[in-house]
C-alpha positions in Angstrom: 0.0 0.0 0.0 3.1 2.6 0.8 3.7 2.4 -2.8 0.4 3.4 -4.3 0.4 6.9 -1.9 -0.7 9.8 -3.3 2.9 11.5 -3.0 4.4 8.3 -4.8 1.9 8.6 -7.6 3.2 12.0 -9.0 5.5 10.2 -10.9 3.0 8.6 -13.2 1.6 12.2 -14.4 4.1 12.4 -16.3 5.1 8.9 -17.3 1.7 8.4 -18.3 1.6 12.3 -20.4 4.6 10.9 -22.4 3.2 7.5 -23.4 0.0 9.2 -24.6 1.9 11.7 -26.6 3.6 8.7 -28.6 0.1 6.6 -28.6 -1.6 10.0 -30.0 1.7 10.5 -32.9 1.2 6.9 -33.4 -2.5 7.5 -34.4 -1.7 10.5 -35.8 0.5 9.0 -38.4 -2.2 5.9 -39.2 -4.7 8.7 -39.9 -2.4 10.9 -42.1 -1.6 7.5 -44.0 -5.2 6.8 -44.7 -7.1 9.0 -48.2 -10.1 8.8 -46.4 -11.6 11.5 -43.9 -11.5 8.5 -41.3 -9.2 5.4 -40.3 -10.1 2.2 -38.8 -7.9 1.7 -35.7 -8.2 -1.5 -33.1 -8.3 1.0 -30.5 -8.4 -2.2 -27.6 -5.1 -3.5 -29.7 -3.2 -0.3 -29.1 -4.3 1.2 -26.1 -3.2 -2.7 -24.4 0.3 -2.0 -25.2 0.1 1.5 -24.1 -0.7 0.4 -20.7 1.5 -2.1 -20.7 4.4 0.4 -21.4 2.9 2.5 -18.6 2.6 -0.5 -16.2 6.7 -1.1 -17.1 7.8 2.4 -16.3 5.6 3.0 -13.0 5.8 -0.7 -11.9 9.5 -1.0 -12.2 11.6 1.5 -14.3 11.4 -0.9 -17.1 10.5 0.3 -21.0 8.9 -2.2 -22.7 8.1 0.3 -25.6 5.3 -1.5 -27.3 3.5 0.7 -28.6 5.6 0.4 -32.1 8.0 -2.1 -31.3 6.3 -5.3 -30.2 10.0 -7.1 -29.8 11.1 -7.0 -26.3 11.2 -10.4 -24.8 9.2 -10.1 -21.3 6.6 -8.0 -23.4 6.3 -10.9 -25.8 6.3 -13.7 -22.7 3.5 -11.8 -21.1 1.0 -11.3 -24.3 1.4 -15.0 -25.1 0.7 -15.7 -21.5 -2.5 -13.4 -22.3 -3.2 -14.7 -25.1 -3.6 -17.8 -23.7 -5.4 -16.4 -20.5 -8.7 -15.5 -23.0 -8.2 -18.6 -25.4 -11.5 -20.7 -25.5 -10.2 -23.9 -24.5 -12.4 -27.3 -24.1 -14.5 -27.7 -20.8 -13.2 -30.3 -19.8 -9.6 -29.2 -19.8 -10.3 -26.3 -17.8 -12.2 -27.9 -15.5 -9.4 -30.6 -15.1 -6.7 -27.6 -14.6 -9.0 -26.0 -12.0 -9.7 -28.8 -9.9 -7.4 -31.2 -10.9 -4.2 -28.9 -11.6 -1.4 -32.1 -12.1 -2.8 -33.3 -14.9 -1.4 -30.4 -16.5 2.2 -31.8 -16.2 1.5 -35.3 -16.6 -0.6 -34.5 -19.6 1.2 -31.1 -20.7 -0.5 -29.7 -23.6 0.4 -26.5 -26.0 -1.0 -23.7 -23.9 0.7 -25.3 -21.0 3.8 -25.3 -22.5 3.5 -22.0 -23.5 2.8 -20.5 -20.2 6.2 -22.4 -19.1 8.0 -20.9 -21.1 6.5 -17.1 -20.5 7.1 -17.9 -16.7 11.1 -19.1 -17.2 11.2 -15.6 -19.8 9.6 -13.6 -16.6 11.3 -14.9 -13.9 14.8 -14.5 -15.3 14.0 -11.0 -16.4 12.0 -9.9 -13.5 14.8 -11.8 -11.2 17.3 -9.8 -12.7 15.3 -6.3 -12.4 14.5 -7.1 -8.4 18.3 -8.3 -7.9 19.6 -4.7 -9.6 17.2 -2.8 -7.6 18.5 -4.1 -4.2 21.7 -3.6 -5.2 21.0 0.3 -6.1 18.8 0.6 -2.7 22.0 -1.3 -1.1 24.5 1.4 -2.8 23.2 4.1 -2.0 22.7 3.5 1.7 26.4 2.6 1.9 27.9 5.7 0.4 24.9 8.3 1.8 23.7 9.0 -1.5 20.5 7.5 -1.6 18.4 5.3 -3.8 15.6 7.8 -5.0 13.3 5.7 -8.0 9.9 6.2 -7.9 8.7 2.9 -9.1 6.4 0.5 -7.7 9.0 -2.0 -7.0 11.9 0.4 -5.8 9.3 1.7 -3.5 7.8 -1.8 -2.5 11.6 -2.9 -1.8 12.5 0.1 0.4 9.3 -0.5 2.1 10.4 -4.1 2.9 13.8 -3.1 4.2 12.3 -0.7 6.5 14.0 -1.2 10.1 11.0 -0.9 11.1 9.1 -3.3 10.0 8.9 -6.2 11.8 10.8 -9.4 10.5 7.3 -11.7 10.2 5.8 -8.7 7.9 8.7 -8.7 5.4 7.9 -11.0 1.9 10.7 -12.9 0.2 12.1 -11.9 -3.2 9.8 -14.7 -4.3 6.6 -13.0 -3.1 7.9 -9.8 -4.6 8.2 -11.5 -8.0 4.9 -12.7 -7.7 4.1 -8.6 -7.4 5.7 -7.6 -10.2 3.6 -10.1 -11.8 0.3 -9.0 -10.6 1.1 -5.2 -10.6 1.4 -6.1 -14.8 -1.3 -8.2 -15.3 -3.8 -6.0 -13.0 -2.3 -2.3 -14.0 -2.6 -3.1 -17.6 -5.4 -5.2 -19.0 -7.9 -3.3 -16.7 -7.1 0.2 -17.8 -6.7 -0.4 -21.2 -10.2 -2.7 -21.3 -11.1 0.4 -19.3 -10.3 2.9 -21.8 -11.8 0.6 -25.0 -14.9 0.5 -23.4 -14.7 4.5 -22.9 -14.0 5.0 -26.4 -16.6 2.8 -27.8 -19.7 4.2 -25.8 -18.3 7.9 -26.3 -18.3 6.5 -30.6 -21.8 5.3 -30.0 -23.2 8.6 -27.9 -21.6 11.6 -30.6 -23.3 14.1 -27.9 -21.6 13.0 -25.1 -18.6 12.7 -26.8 -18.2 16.5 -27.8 -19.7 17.5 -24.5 -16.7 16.2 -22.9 -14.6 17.5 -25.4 -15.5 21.0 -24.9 -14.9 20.3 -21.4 -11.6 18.9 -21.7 -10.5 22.2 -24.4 -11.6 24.7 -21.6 -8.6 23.4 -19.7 -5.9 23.2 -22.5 -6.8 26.5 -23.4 -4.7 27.6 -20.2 -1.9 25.6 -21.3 0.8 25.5 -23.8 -0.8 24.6 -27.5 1.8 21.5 -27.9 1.6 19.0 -25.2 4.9 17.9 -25.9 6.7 21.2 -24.5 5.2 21.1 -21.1 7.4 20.8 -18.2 6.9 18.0 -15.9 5.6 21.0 -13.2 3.3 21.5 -16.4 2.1 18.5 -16.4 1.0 18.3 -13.0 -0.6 21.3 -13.1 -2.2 20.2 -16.0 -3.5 16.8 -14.3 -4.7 18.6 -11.3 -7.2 20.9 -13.9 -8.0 17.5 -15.6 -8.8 15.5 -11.9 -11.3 18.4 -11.5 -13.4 18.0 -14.4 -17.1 17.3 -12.7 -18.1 16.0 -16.3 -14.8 14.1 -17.3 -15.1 12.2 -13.8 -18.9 11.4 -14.2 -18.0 9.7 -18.0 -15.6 7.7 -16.4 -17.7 6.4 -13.2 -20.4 5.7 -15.5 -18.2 4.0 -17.8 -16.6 1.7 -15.2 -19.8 1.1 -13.7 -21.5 -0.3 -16.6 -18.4 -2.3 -18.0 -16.5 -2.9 -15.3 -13.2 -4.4 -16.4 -13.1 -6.8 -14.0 -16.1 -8.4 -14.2 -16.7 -10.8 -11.1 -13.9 -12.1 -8.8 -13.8 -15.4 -6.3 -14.2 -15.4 -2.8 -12.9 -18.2 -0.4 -14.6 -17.9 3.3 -11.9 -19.3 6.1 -14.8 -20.1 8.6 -18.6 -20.6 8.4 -20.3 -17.5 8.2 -23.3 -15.8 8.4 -24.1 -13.7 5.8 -27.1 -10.7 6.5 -29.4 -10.0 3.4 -31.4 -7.2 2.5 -34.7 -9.2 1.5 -35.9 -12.5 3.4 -34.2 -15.9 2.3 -37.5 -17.9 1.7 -37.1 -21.4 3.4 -38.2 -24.6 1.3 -42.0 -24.5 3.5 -42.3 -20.7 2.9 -44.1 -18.9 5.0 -43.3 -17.6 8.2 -40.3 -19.3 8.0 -38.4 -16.8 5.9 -35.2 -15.3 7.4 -32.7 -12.5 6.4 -29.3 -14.3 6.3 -27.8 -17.4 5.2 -25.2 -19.5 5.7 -21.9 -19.9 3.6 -19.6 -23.4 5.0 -15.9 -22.2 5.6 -14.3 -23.3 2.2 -17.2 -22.7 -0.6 -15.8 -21.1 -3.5 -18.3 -17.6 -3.9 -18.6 -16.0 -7.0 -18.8 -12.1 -6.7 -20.7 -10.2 -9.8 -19.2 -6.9 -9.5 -21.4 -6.1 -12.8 -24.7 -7.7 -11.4 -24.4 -5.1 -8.9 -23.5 -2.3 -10.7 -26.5 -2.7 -13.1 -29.0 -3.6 -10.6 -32.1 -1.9 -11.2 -33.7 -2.2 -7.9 -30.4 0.3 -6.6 -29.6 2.2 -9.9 -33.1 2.4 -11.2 -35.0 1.2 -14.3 -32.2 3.3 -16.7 -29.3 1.2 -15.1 -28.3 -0.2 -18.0 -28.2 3.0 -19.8 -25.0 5.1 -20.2 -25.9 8.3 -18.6 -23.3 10.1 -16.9 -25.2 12.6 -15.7 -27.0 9.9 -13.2 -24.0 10.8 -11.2 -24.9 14.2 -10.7 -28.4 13.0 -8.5 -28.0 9.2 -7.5 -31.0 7.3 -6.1 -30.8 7.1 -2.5 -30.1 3.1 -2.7 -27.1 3.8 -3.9 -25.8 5.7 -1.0 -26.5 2.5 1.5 -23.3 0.7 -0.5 -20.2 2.9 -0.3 -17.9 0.0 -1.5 -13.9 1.4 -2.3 -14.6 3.8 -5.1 -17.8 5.5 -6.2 -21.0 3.9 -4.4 -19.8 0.8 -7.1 -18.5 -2.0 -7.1 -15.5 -2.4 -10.0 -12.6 -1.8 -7.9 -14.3 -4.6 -5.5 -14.4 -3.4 -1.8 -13.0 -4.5 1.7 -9.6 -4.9 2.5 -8.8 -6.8 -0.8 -10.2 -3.9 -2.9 -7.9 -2.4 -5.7 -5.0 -0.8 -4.3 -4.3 0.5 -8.1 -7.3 3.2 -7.8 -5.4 6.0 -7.8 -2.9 5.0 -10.8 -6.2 3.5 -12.6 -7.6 7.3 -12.0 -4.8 9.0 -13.3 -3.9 6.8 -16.6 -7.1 6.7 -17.7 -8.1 10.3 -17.7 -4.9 11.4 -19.2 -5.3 9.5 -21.7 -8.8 10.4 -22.2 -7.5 14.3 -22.5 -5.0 13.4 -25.1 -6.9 11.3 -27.5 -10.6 13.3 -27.3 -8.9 16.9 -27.6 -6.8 14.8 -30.9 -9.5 12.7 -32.0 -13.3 11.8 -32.8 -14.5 8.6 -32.9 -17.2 6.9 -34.2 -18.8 3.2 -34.8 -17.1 0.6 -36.7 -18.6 -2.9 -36.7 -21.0 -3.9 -33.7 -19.1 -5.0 -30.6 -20.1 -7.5 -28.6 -18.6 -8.1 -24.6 -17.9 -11.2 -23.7 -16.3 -11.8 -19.8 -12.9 -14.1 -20.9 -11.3 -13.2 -17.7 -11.6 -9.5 -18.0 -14.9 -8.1 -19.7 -13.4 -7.9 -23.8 -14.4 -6.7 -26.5 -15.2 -8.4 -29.9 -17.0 -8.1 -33.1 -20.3 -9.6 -33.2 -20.2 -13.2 -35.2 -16.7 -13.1 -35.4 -15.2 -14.4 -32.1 -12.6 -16.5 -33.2 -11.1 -13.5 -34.8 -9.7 -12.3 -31.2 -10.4 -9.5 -28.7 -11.0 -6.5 -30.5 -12.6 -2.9 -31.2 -11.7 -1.0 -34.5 -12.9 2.3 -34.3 -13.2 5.1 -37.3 -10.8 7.6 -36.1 -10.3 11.3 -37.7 -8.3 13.9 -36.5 -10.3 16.9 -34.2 -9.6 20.0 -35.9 -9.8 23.0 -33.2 -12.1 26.0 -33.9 -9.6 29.0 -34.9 
């Protein structure tokens, strides 16, 4: 948690302002290659990599630099590990490797020999990066100059060496590799499934979409014309204007609220429990017999819908599974009864095992959301269809075997002179 601090988060303003400048020259170019007044661009293919680069520079100082080179070697072990993550494999197998995990090494298949070798590619890279980064931390306390990177794992490692901290608290370097892990596969997929989503409902609500817009110019008029010369002081200036924006934060609460990323999560109770309800449990006689809680056996596997609940009429109201933003601005009174970790909602989960990337989720995506909609219009492609293959993804309708997807016509936004 030390890491994810507001103070330590600074850092990505302007990480994240650099990787959107490239993704929005990136586009740029595709556009200005393209004859016609639009271009289609798989906006869920590019914006994945961007996250991912942003994800490597936050998370641990390291540049994957996806978003035109797709080369580097742990970039390329993790997407085929993805890529096998949201594979449609048989029933059978996966309930086998869920319940019966050895038979997938007596019985290794292709996809479990490809997740082999991602893990040998990640540890050995991610072993080398911890190893370097102790030895910097290490360095600098020995000649009184030190250590001062900003990362997730620099900051995760000096919060592990703390003299304070007891020795039971402390995780091994095995445990921290296991972080690096989920601090790539949780800060990337989700914002950029995030921002896809975002995109496509602001392409299929054109009203919404230049409502924001206009919103989003009123603050770069106070700023330097070319986002590339601003200062890094600039920049935070800049995201403190943009973290401000009533309509720019309703868009994106409604957005993650009716697509959340996540979809649902699992839940293992370590003793019996029992669990309150809102409306009576009707017992098998009915009648008076009803009661208002019921009991879960330590050790049941519960499945948590964090979209179930963040569409449920009977708390959001008959237009819950409408995108209105503006719903933010007078909330049923239902809603207030379930403060959860972010919003009233449920998509970062909630309890002590909630997200503890909300604040880098917050400040990614809205970045990003300034750069591409003051660069940018988008509209419709092809109809997209979501489909929950670990994360909520998008793909186009009848064509599912084609991958995760979501090509979008985009056209450069010429400003008003």
């Amino acid at each position: 948690m030390p890491a994810f601090s507001s103070e330590n988060m600074s850092s990505l303003v302007e990480i994240t302002f650099r990787k959107g400048l490239e993704l929005r020259d990136t586009w740029a170019t595709l556009v200005a290659e393209n004859a016609s007044s639009s271009t289609k661009i798989d906006v869920c293919h590019f914006l994945s990599r961007a996250a991912f680069d942003v994800i490597g520079l936050a998370g641990f100082d390291y540049s994957f630099n996806s978003i035109n080179d797709e080369t580097n070697e742990l970039f390329l072990a993790y997407r085929k590990t993805f890529e096998v993550f949201i594979s449609q494999t048989g029933p059978i197998r996966t309930l086998l490797s869920i319940y019966l995990p050895w038979v997938n090494k007596l019985f290794a298949d292709e996809t479990v020999r490809v997740v082999e070798q991602s893990h040998k590619v990640v540890r050995r890279v991610a072993g080398r990066l911890i190893q370097e980064k102790k030895q910097k931390i290490a360095d600098g306390e020995k000649y009184g100059d030190p250590y001062d990177g900003k990362d997730l794992l620099t900051l995760l490692l000096k919060s592990n060496a703390a003299k304070d901290l007891p020795l039971e608290q402390r995780i091994s370097d095995e445990d921290i590799l296991n972080n690096i892990n989920t601090f790539i596969f949780a800060g990337s997929d989700t914002s950029s499934m995030s921002m896809t989503w975002t995109l496509l409902l602001l392409a299929r609500h054109p009203r919404i979409q230049d409502r924001l817009r206009a919103e989003l110019l009123g603050v770069s008029s106070q700023f330097p014309a070319s986002l590339s010369e601003l200062s890094p002081e600039q920049m935070q200036s800049l995201y403190v204007a943009i973290s401000a924006l009533p309509f720019l934060h309703n868009v994106t609460r409604e957005s993650l609220r009716l697509i959340p990323p996540l979809h649902s999560t699992l839940r293992v109770p370590t003793r019996t429990d029992e669990i309150p309800t809102s409306h009576p449990i009707p017992t098998r006689s009915g009648g008076d017999g009803d009661k208002y809680s019921f009991t879960i056996p330590k050790g049941t596997v519960v499945h948590v819908s964090f979209e179930a609940f963040n569409v449920d009429k009977s708390i959001w109201g008959d237009d819950a599974w409408d995108f209105k933003p503006d719903r933010w601005d007078t909330l049923p009174n239902a809603v207030y009864q379930h403060p959860w970790h972010f919003s009233n909602m449920f998509s970062f989960s909630a309890g002590p095992r909630a997200c503890p990337g909300l604040r880098f989720s917050l400040i990614e995506i809205k970045i990003f959301y300034y750069i591409l909609l003051t660069n940018f219009v988008f509209q419709e492609a092809d109809k997209i269809t979501p489909y929950n293959v670990v994360l909520t993804r998008p793909y186009i309708s009848g064509r599912f075997r084609d991958g995760a997807q979501c090509p979008l016509l985009v056209s450069p936004f010429v400003r008003p002179s």
